[in-house]
Every structure is written in structure tokens, then in C-alpha cells.
C-alpha positions in Angstrom: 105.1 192.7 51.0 107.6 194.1 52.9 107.0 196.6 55.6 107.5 200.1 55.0 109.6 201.0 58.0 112.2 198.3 59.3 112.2 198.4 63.1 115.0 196.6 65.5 115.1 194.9 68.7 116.9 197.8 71.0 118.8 194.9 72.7 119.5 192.2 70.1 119.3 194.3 66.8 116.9 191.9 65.0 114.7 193.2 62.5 111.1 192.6 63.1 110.9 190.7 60.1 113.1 188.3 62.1 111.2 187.9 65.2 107.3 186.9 66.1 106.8 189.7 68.3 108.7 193.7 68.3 107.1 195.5 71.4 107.4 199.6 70.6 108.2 201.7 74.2 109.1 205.1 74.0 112.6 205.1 71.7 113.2 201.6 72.4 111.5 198.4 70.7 112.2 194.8 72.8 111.2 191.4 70.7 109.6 188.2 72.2 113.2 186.6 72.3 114.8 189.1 74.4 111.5 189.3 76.6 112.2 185.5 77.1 115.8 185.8 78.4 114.5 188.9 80.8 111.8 186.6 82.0 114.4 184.0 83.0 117.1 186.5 84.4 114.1 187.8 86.6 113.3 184.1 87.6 116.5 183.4 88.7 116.5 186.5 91.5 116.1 186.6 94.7 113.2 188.2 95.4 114.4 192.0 96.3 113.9 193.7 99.2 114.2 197.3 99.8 117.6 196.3 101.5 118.9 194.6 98.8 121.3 196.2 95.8 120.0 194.0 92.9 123.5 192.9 91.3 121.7 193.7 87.6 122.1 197.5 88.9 125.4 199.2 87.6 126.9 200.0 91.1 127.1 196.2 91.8 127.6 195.1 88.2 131.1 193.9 88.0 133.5 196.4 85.4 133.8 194.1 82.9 130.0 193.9 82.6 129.5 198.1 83.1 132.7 198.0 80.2 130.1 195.7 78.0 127.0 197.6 78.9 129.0 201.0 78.0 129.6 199.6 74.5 125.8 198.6 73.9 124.9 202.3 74.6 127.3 203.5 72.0 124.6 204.7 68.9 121.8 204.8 71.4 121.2 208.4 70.8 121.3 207.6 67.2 119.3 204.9 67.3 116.8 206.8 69.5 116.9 209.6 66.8 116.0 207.3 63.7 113.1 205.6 66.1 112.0 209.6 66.6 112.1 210.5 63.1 110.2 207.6 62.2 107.4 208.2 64.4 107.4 212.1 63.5 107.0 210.4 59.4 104.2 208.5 60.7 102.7 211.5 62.2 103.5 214.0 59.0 102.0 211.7 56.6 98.9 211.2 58.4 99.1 215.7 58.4 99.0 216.0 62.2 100.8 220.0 62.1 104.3 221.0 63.1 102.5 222.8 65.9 101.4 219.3 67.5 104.5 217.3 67.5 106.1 220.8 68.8 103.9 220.6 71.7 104.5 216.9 72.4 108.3 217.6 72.1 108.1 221.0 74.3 109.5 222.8 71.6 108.5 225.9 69.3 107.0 223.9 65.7 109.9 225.7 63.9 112.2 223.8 66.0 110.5 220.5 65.4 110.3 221.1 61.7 114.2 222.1 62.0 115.0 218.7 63.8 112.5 216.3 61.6 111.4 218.4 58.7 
């Protein structure tokens, strides 16, 4: 059966019918595979010290990199939006009230209905 909601990697884009493993954060979902590469990007740093300017950072990134990153963040918002509308479907069909997610968004429940409704 497939799932209801289709969920993607943040960083690769793969479905997670696609992968063994989709971690959920707040916006942003990271598979096993991705996790993997981190682990071995973080294995092959120096360890940092609170004189160092890890090179992963943007200001010491070189511009072709920061050009590369730039494009990746091009749809966030959207895809942040769809991954918020999502969780405010899970919430509406399980009835919690306009009122709640309101309060968890710090805005009036007409707003949230507005935005999500």
C-alpha cells in the first residue's frame, strides 16, 4: 500500500519510498543516505576549535560552492510550506482546533485557518 503522504529527503530529494530511513526535523526530513555522506564529511575534519573557521561554514566556503548552495535553497520556502501543510493535515484530521495550531504558530486561529485551511 502506498503511503498517504510522500515525504522527501531535504538534501537529496528522494522519496521515502526510496530510501530505508527518512528522519522528520522541524521543515526538513534527512534520509540514511545523506546521514551517511554527513557522517563521513564530519570524519574527515579536523577536530574544531573555537579558533578555527570550519571551511563547511559559508564565509570560508569557496563562491563556487556558496553559488551551488544558493541554488539548493531555491524552493526551500516552498518546500518548507508543503512539509507545514502536511503536518497541519495530520493535525486537522486527527480534530486538534484551529485555536491549537494558532498557538503553536503564534498566530490568531483565523490566521492559521487562512494559511492551511
Amino acid at each position: 500500500m502506498a503511503p498517504k503522504r510522500l515525504y522527501r529527503c531535504s538534501f537529496c530529494a528522494k522519496a521515502q519510498t526510496e530510501v530505508k530511513t527518512l528522519i522528520a526535523g522541524p521543515g526538513v526530513f534527512i534520509c540514511d543516505e545523506c546521514v551517511d555522506i554527513c557522517r563521513s564529511v564530519i570524519d574527515k575534519q579536523p577536530k574544531a576549535t573555537t579558533q578555527n573557521t570550519p571551511s563547511l561554514l559559508p564565509d570560508g566556503a569557496p563562491t563556487e560552492t556558496l553559488l551551488k548552495t544558493l541554488s539548493g535553497y531555491n524552493g526551500a520556502f516552498a518546500s518548507v510550506d508543503a512539509a507545514m501543510q502536511d503536518v497541519v493535515d495530520i493535525l486537522r484530521e486527527r480534530e486538534v482546533s484551529w485555536e491549537m495550531i494558532g498557538r503553536a504558530l503564534a498566530v490568531s486561529r483565523q490566521a492559521a485557518w487562512k494559511r492551511f485551511g
